[in-house]
N, C-alpha and C positions, 0 to 999 in steps of 0.2 A: 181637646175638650173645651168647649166653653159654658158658661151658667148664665141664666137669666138673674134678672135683679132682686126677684124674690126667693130664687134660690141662693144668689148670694148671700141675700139679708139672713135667711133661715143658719146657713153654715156660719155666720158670724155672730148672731145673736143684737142684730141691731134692725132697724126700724129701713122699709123704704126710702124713706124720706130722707134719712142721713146718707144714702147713697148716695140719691138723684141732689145731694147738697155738696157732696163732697166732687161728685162731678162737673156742679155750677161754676163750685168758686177752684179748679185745674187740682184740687188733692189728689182724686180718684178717677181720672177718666178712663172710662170701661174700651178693651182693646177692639172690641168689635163692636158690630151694630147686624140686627137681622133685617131683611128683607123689607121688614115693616118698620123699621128704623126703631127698635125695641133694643136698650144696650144687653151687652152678650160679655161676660168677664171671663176671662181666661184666668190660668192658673197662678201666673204672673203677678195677676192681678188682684188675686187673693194675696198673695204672699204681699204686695204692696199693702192691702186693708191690713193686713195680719200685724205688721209694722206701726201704721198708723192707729191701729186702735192700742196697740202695748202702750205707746208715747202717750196718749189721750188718758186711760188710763192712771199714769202718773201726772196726770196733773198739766203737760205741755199744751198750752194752744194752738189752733191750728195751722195758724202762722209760720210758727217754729217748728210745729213737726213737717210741714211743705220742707222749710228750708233743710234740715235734717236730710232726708229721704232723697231731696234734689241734689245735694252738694255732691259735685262733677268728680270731690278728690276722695270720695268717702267708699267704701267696698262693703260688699255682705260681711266681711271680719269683723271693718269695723265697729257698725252696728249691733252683732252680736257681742262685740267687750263693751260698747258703753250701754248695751242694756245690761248684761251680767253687773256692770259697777250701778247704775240703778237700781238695778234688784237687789243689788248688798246693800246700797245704806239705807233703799224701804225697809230691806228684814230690817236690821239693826235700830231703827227709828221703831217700829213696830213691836221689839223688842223690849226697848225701852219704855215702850207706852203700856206695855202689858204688865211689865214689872210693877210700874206706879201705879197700875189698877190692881194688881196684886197686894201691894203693901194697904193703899188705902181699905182691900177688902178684910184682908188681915185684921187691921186695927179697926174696923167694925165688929168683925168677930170679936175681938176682945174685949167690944164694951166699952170702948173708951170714948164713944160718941156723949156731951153734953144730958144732963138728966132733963126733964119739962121743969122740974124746978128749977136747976140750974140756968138753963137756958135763959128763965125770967127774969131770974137775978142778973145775969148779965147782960143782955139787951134788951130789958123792960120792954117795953110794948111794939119793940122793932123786933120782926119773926126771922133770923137766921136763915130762915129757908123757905122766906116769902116768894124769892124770885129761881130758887134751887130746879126746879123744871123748864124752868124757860133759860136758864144758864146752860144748863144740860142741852137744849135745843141749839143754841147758838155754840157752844165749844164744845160740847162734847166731845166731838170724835178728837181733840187737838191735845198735842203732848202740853202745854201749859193746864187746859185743864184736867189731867188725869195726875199731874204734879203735886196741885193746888188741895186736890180729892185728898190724896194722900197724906200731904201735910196736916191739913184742916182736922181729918178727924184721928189725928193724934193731941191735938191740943185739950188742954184741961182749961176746966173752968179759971184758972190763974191767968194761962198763959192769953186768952179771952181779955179778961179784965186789963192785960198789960199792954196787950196791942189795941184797944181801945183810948188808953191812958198817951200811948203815943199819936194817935189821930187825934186828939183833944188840943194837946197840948200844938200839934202840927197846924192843929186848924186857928188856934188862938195867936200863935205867931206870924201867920200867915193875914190874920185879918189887921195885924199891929201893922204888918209890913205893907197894906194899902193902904191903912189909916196915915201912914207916912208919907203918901205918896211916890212910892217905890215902882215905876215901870217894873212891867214883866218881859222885857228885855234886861234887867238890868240887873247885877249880879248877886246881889240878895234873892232876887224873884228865882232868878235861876239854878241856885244853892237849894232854895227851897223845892223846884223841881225837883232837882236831882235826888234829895230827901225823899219826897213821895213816891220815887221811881226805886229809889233803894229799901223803902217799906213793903213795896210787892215782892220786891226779890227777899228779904227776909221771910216774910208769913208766909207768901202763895206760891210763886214759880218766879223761874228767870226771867224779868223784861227786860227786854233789849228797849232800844232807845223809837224804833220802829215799832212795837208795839205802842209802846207810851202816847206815841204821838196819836198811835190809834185808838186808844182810851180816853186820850185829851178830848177829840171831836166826838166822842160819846158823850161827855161829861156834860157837850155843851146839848149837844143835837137830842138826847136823852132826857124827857122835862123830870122824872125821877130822880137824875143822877144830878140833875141843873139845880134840881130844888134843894137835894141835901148839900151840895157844895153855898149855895146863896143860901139856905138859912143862916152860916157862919158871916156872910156878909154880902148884900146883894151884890151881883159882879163878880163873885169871886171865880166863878167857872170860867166864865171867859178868859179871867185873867191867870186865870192857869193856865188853861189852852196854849196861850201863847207864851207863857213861861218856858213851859215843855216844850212846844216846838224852839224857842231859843235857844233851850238848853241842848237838845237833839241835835242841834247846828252848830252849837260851839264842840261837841265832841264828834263832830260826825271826821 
């Protein structure tokens, strides 16, 4: 038995064009061809798409799932344990990302969300959840943000006013330390990174040091995030940028 391309596409649930793409670049070349030179996939050859779309999938590029698929020492066994060990630590990641959306739901349920007074008390005319939709856009689906969810709306109006008290004081030492002329290579600067990288992991979720550096180039590429970092002192974004990437290199 062989299929044509659009009945392949139909049994896989994917588009022509990702066919006749995987056959361009040598992932998917189809075992036959008809008459009219129209490709023709055998069953083989489903079983090969069947594979490459599981990897795709989880996130693997195309790259790597060619070399996967192609490796001369690798068997059907194989592939079925390291998909099985794939599908165990997605459950178990999934798992965990469900629970922190559990708990954060929890503690809405219970009301422990800031009151609109409250609210204004503590961040006067900065809205809490000015930018909470378009956050949700960008990390939503990521175990840091379903963490962050969690934590955030168990905190009370104290605990608000306290982790504010520390960004105050972080940002006041921090503008003494360029007033100094302190490089952000240089190990005050990067003490004070690793401060700001240890205040996420306090209030929000785990960062790792790869993250940080990916919040660093926000901080600067972001005119929002530029602006609140340089009201404390113009320059100062930058000059954390590269605090944090020094700091990311001395422990890496």
């Amino acid at each position: 038995m062989s299929y044509s391309v659009g009945q392949t596409a139909g049994f896989a649930g994917i588009t022509v064009r990702t066919l006749h793409h995987y056959d361009e670049i040598g992932l998917l070349v189809p075992s036959e061809r008809s008459y009219a030179g129209h490709r023709r996939y055998s069953d083989a050859d489903l079983d090969r798409l069947q594979q490459i779309l599981f990897y795709r999938e989880l996130g693997f590029p195309l790259d790597e799932v060619a070399a996967l698929l192609d490796d001369p020492d690798a068997d059907p066994r194989a592939h079925l344990r390291r998909q099985h060990e794939l599908l165990t630590a997605r459950i178990e990641k999934l798992q965990k990302m469900a629970e922190a959306v559990e708990h954060a739901m929890e503690a809405r349920k219970m009301g422990i969300n800031l009151t609109p007074e409250e609210k204004f008390e503590v961040f006067g005319d900065k809205d809490p959840e000015q930018y909470a939709e378009e956050a949700e856009q960008r990390w939503g689906g990521t175990e840091a943000y379903a963490e962050s969810q969690s934590r955030t709306a168990r905190y009370t109006k104290d605990d608000w006013k306290r982790m504010q008290a520390e960004v105050a004081s972080w940002g006041e030492r921090y503008d003494a330390l360029m007033a100094a002329g302190e490089p952000p290579t240089g190990e005050q600067a990067m003490d004070m990174a690793e401060e700001h990288r240890q205040h996420i992991c306090t209030w929000f979720y785990e960062c790792s040091y790869e993250i940080h550096q990916g919040l660093a180039e926000m901080y600067v590429s972001d005119e929002r995030f530029k602006a609140f970092y340089d009201s404390t002192r113009p320059g100062l974004a930058e000059h954390l940028r590269d605090a944090i990437q020094a700091n990311a290199a001395r422990h890496a």
